[in-house]
LUMLUMDREN-2810 file (N, C-alpha, C; in Angstrom, 1 decimal):
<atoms>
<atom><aa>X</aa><ch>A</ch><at>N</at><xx>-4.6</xx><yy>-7.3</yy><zz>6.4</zz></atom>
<atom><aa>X</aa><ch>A</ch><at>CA</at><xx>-5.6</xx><yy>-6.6</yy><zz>5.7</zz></atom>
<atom><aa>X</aa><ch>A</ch><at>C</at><xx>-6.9</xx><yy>-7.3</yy><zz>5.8</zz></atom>
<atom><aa>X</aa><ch>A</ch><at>N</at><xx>-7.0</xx><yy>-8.5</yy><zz>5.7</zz></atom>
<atom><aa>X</aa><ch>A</ch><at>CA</at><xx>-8.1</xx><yy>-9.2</yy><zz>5.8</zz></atom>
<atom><aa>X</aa><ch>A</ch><at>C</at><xx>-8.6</xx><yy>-9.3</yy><zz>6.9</zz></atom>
<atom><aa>X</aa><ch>A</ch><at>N</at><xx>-7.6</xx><yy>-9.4</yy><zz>7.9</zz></atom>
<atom><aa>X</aa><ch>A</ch><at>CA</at><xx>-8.3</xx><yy>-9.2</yy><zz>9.3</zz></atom>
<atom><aa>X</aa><ch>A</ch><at>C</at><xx>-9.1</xx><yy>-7.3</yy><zz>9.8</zz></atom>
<atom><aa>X</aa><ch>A</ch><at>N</at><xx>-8.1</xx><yy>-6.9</yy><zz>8.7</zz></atom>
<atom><aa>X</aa><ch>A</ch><at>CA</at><xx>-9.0</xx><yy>-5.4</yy><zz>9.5</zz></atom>
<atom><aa>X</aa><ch>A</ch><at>C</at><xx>-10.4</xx><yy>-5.4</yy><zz>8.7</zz></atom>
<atom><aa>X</aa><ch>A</ch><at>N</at><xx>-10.2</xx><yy>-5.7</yy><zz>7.4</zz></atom>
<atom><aa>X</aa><ch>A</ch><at>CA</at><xx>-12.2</xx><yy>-6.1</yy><zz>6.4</zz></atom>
<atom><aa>X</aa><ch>A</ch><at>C</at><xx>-12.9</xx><yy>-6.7</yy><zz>7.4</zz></atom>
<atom><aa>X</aa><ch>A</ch><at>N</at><xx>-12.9</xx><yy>-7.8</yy><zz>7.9</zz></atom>
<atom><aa>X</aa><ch>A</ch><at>CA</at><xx>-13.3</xx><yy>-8.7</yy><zz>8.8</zz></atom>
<atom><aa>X</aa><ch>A</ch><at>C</at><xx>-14.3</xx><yy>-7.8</yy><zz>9.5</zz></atom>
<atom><aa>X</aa><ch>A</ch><at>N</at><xx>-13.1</xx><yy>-7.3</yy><zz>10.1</zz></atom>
<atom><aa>X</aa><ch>A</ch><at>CA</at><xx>-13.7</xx><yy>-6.2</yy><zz>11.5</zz></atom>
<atom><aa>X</aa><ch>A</ch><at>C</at><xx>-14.6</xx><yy>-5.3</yy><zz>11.0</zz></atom>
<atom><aa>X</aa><ch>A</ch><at>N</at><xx>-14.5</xx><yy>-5.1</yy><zz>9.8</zz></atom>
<atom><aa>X</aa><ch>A</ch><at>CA</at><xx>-15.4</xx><yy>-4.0</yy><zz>9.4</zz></atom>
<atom><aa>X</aa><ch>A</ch><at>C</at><xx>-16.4</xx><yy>-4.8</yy><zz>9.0</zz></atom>
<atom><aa>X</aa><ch>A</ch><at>N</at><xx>-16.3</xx><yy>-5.3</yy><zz>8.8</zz></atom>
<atom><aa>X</aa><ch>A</ch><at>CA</at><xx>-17.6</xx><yy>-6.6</yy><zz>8.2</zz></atom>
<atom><aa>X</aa><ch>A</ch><at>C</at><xx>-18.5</xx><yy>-6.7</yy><zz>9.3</zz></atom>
<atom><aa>X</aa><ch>A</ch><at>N</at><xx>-18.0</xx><yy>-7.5</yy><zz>10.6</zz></atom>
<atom><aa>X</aa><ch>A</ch><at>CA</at><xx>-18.7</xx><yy>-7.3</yy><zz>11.7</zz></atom>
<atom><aa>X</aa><ch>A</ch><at>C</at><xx>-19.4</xx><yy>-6.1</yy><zz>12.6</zz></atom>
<atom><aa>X</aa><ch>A</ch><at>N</at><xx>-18.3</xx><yy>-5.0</yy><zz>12.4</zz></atom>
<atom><aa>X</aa><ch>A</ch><at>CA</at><xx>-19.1</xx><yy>-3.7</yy><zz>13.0</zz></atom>
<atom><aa>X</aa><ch>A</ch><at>C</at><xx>-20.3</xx><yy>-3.6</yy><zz>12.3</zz></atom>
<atom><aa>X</aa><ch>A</ch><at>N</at><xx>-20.4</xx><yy>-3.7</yy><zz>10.6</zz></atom>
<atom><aa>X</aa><ch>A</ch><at>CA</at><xx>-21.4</xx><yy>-3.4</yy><zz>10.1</zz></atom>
<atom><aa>X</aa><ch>A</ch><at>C</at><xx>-22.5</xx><yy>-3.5</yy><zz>10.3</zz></atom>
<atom><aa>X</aa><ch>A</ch><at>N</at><xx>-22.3</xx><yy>-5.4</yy><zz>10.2</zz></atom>
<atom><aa>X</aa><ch>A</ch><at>CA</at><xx>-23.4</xx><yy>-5.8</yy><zz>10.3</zz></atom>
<atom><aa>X</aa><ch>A</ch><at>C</at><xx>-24.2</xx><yy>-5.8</yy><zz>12.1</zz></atom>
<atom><aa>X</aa><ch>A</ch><at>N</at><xx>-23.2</xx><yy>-5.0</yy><zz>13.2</zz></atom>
<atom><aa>X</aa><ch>A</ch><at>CA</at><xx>-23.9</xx><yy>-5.1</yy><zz>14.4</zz></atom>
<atom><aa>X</aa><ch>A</ch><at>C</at><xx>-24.4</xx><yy>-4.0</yy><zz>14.1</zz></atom>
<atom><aa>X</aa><ch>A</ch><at>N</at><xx>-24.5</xx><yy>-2.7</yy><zz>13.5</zz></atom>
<atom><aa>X</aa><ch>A</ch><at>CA</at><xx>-24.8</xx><yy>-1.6</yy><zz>13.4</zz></atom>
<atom><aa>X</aa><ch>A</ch><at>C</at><xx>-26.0</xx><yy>-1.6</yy><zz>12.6</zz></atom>
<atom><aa>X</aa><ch>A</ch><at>N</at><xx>-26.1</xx><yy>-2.6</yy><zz>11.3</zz></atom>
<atom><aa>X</aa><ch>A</ch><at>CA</at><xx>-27.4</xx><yy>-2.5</yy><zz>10.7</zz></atom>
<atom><aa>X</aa><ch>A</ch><at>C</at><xx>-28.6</xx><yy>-3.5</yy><zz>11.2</zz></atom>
<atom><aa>X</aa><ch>A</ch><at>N</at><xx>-27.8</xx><yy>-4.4</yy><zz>12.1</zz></atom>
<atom><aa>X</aa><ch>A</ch><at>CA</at><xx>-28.7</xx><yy>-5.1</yy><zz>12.7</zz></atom>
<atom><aa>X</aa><ch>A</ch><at>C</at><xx>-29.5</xx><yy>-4.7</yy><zz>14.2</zz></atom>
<atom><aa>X</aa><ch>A</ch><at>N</at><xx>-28.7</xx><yy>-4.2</yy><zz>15.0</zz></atom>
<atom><aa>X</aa><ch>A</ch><at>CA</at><xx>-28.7</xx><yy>-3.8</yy><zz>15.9</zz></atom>
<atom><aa>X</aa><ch>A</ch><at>C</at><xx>-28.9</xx><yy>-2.4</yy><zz>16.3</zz></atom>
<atom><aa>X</aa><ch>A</ch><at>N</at><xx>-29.0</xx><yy>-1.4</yy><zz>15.8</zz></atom>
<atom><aa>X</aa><ch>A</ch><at>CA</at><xx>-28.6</xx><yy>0.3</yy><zz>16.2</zz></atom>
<atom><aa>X</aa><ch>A</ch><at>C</at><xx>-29.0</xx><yy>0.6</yy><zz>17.5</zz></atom>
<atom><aa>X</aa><ch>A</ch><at>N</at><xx>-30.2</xx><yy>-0.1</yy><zz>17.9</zz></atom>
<atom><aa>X</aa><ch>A</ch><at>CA</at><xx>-30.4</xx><yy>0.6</yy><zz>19.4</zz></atom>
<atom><aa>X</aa><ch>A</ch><at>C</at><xx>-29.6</xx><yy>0.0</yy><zz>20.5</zz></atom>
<atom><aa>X</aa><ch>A</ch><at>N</at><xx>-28.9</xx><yy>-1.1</yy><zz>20.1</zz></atom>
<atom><aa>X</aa><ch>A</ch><at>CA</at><xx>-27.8</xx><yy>-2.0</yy><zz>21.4</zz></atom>
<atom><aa>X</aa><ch>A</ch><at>C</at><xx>-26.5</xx><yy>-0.8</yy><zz>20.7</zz></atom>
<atom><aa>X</aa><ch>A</ch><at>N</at><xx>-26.4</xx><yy>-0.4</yy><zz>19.7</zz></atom>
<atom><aa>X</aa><ch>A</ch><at>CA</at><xx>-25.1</xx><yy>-0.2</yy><zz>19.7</zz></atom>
<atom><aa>X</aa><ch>A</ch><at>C</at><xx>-25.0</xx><yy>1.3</yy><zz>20.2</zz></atom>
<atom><aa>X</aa><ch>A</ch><at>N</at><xx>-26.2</xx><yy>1.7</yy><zz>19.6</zz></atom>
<atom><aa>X</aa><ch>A</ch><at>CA</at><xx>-25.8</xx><yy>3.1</yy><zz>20.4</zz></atom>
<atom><aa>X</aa><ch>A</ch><at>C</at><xx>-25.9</xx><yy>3.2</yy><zz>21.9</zz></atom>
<atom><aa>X</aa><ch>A</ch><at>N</at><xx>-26.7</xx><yy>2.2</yy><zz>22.3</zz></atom>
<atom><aa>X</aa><ch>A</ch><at>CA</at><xx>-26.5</xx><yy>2.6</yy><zz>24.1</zz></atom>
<atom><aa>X</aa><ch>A</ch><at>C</at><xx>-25.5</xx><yy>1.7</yy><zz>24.5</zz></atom>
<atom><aa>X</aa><ch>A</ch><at>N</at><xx>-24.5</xx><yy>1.2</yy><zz>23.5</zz></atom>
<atom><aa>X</aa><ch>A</ch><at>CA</at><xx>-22.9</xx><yy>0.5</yy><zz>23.9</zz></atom>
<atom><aa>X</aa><ch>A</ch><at>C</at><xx>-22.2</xx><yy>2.1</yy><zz>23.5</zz></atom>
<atom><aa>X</aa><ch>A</ch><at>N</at><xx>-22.3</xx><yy>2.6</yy><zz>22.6</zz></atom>
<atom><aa>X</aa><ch>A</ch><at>CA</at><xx>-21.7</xx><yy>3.9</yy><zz>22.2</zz></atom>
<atom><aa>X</aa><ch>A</ch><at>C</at><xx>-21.6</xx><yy>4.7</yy><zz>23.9</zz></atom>
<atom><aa>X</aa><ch>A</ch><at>N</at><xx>-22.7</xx><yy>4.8</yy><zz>24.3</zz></atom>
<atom><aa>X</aa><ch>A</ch><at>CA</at><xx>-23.6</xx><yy>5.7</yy><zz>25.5</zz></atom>
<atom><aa>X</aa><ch>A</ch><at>C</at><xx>-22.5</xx><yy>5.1</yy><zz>26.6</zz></atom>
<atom><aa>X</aa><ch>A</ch><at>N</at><xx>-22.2</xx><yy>4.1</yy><zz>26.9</zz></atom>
<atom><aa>X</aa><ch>A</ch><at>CA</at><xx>-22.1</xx><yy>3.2</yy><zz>28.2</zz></atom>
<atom><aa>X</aa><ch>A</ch><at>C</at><xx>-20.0</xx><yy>3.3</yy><zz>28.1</zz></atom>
<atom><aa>X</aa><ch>A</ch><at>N</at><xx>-19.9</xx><yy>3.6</yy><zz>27.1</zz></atom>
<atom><aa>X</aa><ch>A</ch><at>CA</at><xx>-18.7</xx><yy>3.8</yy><zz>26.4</zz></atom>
<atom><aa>X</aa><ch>A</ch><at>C</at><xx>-18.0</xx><yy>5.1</yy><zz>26.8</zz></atom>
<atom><aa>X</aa><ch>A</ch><at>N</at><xx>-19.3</xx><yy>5.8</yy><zz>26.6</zz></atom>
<atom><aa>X</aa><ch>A</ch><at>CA</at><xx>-18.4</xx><yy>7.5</yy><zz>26.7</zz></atom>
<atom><aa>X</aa><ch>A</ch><at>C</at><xx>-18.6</xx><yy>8.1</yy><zz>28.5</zz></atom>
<atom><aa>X</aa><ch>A</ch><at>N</at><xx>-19.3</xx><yy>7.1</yy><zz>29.1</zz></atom>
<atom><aa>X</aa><ch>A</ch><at>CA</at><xx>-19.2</xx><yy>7.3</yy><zz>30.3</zz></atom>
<atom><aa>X</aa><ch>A</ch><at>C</at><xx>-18.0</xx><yy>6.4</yy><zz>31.2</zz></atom>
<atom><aa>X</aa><ch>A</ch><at>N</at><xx>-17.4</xx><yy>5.1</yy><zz>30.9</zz></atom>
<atom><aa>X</aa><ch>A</ch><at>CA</at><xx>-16.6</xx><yy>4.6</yy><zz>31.0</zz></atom>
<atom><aa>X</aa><ch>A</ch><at>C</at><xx>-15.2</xx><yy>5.4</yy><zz>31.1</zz></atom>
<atom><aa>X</aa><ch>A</ch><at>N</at><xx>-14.4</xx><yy>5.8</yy><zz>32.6</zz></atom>
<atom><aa>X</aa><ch>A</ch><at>CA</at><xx>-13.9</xx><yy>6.1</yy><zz>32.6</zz></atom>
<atom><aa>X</aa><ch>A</ch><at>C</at><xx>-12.1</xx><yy>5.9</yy><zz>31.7</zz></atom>
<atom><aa>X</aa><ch>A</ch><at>N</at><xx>-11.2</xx><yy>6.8</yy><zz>30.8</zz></atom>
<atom><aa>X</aa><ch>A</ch><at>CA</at><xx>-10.3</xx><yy>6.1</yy><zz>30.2</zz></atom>
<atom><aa>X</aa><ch>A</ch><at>C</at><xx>-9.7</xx><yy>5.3</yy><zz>30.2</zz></atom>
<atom><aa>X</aa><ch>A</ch><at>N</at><xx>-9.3</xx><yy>5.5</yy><zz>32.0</zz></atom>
<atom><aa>X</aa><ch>A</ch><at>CA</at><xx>-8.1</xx><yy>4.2</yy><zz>32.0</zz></atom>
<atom><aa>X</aa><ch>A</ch><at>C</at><xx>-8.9</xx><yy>2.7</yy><zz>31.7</zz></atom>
<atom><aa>X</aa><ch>A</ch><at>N</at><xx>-10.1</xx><yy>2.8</yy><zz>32.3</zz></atom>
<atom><aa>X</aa><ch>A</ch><at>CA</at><xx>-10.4</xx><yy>1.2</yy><zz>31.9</zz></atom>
<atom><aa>X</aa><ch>A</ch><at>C</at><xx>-10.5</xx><yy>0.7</yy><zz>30.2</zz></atom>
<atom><aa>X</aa><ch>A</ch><at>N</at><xx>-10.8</xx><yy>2.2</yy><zz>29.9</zz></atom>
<atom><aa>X</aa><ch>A</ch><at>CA</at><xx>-10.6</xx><yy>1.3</yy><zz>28.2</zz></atom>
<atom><aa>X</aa><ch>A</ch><at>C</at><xx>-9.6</xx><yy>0.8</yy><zz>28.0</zz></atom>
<atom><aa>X</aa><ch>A</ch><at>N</at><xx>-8.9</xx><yy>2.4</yy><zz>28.1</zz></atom>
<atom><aa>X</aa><ch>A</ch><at>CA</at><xx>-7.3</xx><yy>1.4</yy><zz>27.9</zz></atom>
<atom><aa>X</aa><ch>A</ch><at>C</at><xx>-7.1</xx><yy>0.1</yy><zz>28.2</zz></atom>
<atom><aa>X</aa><ch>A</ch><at>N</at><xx>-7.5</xx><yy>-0.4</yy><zz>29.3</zz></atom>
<atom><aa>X</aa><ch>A</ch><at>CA</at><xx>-7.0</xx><yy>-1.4</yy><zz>30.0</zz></atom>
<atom><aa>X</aa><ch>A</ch><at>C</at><xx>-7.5</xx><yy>-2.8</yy><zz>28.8</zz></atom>
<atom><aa>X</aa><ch>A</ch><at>N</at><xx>-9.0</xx><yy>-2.4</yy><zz>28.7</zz></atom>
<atom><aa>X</aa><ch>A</ch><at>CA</at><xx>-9.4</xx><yy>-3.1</yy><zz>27.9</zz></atom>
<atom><aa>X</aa><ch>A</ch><at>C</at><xx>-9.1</xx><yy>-3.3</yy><zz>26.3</zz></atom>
<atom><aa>X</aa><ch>A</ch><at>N</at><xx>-9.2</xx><yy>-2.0</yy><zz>25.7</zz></atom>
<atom><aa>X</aa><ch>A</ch><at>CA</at><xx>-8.0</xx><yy>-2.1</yy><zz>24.5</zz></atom>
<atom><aa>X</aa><ch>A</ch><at>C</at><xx>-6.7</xx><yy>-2.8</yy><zz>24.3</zz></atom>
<atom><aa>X</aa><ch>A</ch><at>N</at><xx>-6.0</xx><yy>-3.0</yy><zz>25.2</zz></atom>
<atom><aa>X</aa><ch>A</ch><at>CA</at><xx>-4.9</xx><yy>-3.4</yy><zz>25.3</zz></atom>
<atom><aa>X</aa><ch>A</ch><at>C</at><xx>-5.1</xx><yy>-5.3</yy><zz>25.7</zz></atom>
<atom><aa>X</aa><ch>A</ch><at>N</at><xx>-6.0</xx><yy>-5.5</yy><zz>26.3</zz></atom>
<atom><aa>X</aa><ch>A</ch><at>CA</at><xx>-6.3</xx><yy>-6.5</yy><zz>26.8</zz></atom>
<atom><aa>X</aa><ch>A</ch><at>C</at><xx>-6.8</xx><yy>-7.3</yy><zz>25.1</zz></atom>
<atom><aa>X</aa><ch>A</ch><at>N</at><xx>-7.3</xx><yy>-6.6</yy><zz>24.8</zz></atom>
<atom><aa>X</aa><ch>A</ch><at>CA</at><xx>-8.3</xx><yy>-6.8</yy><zz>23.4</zz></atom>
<atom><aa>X</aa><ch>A</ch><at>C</at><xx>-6.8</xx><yy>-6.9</yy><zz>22.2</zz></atom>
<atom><aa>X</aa><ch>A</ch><at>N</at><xx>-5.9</xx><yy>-6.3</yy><zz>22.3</zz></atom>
<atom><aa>X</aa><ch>A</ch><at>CA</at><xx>-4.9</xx><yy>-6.0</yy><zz>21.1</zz></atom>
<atom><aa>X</aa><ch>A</ch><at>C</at><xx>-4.3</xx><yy>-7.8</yy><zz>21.8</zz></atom>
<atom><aa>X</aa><ch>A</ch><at>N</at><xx>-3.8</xx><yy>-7.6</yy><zz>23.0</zz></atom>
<atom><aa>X</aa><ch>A</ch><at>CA</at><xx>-2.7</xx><yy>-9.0</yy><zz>23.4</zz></atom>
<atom><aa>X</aa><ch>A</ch><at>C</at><xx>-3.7</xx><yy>-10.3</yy><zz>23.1</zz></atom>
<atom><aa>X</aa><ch>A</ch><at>N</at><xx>-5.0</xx><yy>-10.2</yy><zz>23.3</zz></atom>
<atom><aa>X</aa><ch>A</ch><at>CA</at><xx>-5.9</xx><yy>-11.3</yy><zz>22.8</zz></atom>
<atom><aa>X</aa><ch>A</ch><at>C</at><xx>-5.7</xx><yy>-12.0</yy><zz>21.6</zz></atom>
<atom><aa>X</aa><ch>A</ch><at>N</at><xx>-5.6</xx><yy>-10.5</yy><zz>20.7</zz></atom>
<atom><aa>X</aa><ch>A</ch><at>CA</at><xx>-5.8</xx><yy>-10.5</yy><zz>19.0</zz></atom>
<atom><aa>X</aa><ch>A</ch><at>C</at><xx>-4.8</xx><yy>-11.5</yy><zz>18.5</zz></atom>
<atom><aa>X</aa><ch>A</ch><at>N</at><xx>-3.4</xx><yy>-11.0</yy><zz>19.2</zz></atom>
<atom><aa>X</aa><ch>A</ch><at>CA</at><xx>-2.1</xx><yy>-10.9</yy><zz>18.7</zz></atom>
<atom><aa>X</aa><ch>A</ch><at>C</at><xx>-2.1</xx><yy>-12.5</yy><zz>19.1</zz></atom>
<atom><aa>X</aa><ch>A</ch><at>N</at><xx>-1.7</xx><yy>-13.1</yy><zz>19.8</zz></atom>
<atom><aa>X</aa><ch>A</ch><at>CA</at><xx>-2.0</xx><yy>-14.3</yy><zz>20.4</zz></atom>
<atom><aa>X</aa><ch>A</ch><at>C</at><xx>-2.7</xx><yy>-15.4</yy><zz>19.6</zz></atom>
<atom><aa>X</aa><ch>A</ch><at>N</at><xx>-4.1</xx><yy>-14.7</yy><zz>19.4</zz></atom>
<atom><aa>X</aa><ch>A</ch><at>CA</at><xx>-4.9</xx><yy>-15.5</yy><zz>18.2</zz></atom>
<atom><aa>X</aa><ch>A</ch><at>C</at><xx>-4.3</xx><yy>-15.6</yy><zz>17.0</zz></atom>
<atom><aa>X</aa><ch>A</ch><at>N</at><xx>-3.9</xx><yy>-14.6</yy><zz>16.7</zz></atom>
<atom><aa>X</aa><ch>A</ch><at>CA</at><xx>-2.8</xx><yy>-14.4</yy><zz>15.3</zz></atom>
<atom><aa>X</aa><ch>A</ch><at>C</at><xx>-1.6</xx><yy>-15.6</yy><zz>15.2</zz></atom>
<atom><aa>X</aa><ch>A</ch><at>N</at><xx>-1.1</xx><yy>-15.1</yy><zz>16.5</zz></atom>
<atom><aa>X</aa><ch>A</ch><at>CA</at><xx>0.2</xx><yy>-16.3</yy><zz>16.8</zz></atom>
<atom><aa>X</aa><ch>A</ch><at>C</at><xx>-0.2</xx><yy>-17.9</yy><zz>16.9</zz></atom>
<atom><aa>X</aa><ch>A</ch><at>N</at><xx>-1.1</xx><yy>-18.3</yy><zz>17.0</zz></atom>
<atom><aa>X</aa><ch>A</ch><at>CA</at><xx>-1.6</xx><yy>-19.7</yy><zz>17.6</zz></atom>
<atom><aa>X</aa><ch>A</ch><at>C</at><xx>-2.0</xx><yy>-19.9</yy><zz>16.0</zz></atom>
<atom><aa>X</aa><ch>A</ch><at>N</at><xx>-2.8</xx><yy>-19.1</yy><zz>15.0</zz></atom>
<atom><aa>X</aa><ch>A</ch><at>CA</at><xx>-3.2</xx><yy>-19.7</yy><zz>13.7</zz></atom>
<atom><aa>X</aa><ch>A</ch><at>C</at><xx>-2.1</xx><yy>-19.9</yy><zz>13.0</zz></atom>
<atom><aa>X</aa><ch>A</ch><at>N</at><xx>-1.1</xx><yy>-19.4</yy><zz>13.1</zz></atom>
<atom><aa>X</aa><ch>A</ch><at>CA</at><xx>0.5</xx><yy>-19.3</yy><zz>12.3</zz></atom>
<atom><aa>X</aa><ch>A</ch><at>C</at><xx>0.8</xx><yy>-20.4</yy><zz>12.7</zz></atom>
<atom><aa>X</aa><ch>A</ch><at>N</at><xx>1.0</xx><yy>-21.0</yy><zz>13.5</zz></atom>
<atom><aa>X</aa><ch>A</ch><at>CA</at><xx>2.0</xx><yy>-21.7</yy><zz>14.2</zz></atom>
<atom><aa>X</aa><ch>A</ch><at>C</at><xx>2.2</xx><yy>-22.9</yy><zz>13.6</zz></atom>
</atoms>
């Protein structure tokens, strides 16, 4: 749970600091074909998970 606050913590503050990078990351995003997000999502979850695992340890 704290990790997903976190996250929202961060989007925030890129969003109130930044709007014009994020919306042309929004922009850059929706022309990015699926499969590479996926690719990247997934790349991004096994990253996360990993980081998770190595602070436990």
């Amino acid at each position: 749970m704290t990790g997903a606050a976190l996250a929202l913590v961060l989007e925030g503050v890129c969003y109130a600091l930044l709007p014009g990078a994020m919306r042309r990351l929004a922009g850059r995003m929706a022309e990015t074909p699926p499969e590479r997000l996926r690719w990247a999502g997934l790349a991004g979850a096994c990253i996360g998970v990993a980081l998770v695992w190595l602070e436990r340890r």
